[in-house]
C-alpha beads as a LAMMPS data file, in Angstrom:
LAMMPS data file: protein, C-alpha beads

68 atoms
67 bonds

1 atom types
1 bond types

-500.0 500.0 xlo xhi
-500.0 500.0 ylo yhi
-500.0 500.0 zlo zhi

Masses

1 110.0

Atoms # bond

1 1 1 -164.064 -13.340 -149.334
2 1 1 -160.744 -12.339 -151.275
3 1 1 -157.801 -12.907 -150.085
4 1 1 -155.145 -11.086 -151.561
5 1 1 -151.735 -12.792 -151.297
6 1 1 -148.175 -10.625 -151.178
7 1 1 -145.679 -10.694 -154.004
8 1 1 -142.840 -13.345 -153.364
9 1 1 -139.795 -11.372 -153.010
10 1 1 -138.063 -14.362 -151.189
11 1 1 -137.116 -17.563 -153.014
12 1 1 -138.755 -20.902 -151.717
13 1 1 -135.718 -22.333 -150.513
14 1 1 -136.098 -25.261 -147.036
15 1 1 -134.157 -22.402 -145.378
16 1 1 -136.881 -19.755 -145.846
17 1 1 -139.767 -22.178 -145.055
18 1 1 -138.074 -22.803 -142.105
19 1 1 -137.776 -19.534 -141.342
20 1 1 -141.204 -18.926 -141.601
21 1 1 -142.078 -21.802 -139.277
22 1 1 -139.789 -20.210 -136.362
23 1 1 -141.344 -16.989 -136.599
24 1 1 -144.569 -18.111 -136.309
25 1 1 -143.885 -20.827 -133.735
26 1 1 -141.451 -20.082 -131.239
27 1 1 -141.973 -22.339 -128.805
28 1 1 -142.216 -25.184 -131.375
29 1 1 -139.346 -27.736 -130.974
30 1 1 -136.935 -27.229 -133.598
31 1 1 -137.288 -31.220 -134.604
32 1 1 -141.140 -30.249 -135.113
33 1 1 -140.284 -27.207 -137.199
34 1 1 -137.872 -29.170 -139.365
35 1 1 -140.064 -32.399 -139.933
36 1 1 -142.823 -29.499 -140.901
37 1 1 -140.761 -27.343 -142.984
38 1 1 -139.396 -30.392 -144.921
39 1 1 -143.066 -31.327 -145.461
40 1 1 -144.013 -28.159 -146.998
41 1 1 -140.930 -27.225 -148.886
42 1 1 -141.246 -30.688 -150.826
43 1 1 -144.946 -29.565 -151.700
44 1 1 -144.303 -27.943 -154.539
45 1 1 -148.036 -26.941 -155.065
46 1 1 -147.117 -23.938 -152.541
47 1 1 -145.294 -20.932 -153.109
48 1 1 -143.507 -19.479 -150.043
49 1 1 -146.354 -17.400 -149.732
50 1 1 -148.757 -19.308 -149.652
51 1 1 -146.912 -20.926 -146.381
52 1 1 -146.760 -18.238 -144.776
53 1 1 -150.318 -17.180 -144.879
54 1 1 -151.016 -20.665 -143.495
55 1 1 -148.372 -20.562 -140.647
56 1 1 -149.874 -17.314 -140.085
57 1 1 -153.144 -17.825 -139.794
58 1 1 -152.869 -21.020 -137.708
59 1 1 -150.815 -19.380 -134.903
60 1 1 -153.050 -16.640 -134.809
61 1 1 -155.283 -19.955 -134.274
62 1 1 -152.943 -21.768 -131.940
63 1 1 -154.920 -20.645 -128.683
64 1 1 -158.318 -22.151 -130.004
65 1 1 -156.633 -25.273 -130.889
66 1 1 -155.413 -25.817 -127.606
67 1 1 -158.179 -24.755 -125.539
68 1 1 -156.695 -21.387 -124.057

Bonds

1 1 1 2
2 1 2 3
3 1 3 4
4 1 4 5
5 1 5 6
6 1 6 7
7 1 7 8
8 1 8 9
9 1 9 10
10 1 10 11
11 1 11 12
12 1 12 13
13 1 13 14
14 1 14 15
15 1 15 16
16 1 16 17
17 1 17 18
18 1 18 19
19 1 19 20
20 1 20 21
21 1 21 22
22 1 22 23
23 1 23 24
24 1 24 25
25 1 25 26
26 1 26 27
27 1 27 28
28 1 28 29
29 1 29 30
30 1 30 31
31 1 31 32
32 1 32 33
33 1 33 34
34 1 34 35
35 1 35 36
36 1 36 37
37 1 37 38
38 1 38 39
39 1 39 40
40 1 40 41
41 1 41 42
42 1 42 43
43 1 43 44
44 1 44 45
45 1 45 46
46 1 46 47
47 1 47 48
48 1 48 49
49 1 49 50
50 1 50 51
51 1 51 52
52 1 52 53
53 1 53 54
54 1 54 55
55 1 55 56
56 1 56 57
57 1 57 58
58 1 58 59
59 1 59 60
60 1 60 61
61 1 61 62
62 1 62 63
63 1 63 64
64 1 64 65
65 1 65 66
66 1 66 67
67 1 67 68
């Protein structure tokens, strides 16, 4: 399976990754989304991106994860 990644037209700034993590997560407490934004904005292995697929993909996955 291919997956094909979008372009980054957004800069990987904590702000964006941040961002990212309140879209996807909503209901997340905003201490969680900063300890976890911090976390993956000082991983400099991932473009912004590459975050967001993963954000994506796990709240599409959040249900399973918690048993709903």
């Amino acid at each position: 399976m291919r997956i094909v990644m979008s372009q980054n037209i957004y800069p990987k700034t904590y702000e964006n990754v941040r961002a990212l993590f309140i879209y996807f997560f909503p209901k997340a407490k905003n201490s969680e989304v900063d300890e976890v934004a911090l976390f993956y904005y000082d991983n400099r292995e991932l473009a912004l991106n590459e975050i967001e697929f993963f954000a994506e993909q796990t709240a599409a996955s959040e249900g399973f994860f918690r048993n709903e």
